[in-house]
N, C-alpha and C positions, 0 to 999 in steps of 0.2 A: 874602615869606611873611606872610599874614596872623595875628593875634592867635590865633588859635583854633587854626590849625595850629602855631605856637609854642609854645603850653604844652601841645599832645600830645607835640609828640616829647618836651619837657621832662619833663616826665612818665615816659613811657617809657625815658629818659635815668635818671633821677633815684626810679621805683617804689620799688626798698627802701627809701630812705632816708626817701621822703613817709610810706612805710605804718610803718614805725617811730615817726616821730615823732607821728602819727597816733594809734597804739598809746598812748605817753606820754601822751598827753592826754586819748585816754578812761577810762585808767586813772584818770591823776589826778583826771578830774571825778566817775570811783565814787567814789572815795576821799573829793574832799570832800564830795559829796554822800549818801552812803549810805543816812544815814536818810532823807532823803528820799525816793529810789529807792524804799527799801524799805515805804515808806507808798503810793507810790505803787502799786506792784507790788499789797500787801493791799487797797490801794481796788480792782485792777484784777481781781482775784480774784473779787471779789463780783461783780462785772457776770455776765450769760449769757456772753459771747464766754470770757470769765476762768474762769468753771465749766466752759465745754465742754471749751475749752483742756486744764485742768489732768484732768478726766476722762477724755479721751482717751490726755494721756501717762501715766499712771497703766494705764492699759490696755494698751497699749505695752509698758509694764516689766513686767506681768504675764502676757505671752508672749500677748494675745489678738489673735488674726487675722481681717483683715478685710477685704477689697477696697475699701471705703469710709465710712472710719470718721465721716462728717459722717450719712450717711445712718443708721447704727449707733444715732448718739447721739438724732438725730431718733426713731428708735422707741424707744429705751431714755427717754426724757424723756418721751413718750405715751402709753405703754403705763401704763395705772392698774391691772391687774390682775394677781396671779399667774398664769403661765401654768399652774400645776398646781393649786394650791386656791382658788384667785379671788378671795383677800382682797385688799382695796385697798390698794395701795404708797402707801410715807411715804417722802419723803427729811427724814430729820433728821440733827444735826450727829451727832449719836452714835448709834450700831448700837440698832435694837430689830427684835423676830420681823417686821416689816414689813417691813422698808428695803429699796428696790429694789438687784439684785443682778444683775451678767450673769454667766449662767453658759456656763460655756465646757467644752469639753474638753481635758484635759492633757497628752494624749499624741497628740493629730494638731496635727505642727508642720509642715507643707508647705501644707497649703491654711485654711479658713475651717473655724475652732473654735467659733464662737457657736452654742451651742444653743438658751439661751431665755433671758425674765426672768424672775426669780422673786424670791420675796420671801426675807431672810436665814433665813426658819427651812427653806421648801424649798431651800434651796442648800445647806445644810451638812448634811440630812440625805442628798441627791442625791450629793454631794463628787467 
């Protein structure tokens, strides 16, 4: 039996116990590492990949459906205008009558809910 088929069956032998100990260890390394994870994590926010990321599962949690949410985000980050009054969208860190918004439908939960983008003052009069 060569080396490589060895530590498969080994392996396969011995799974719980690897993936436990396993477990121990990535624990332990959040544990001593945390704050750094977690600096690292807020550096990793900032990037595009880090914003799409957290705006999609954010979308997610707020029941919005979509067949393919990378395409979704592509127009939703494009699109510069109101779909209904045409002012120019602002993404800033805090809500003002600009800030781009998707708007969805709340009550079709089986297929594709996305109606349009609009900026936060037509979104919340639209609801």
């Amino acid at each position: 039996m060569d080396r490589k088929e060895y530590f498969k069956q080994y392996y396969e032998k011995n799974k719980e116990i690897i993936t436990q100990k396993q477990k121990i260890r990535n624990k332990k390394y959040k544990d001593e590492n945390r704050e750094i994870l977690r600096e690292k994590r807020r550096e990793w926010l900032k990037t595009d990949s880090g914003q799409k990321y957290n705006r999609i599962r954010i979308w997610k949690q707020r029941g919005i459906i979509f067949s393919d949410y990378d395409l979704l985000y592509d127009i939703y980050i494009n699109t510069e205008f109101c779909d209904f009054c045409k002012v120019k969208l602002t993404k800033d860190k805090k809500n003002t009558p600009t800030t781009r918004c998707l708007d969805h439908d709340h009550s079709i939960t089986d297929c594709e809910n996305v109606r349009n983008i609009l900026c936060l003052s037509c979104n919340t009069k639209r609801g």
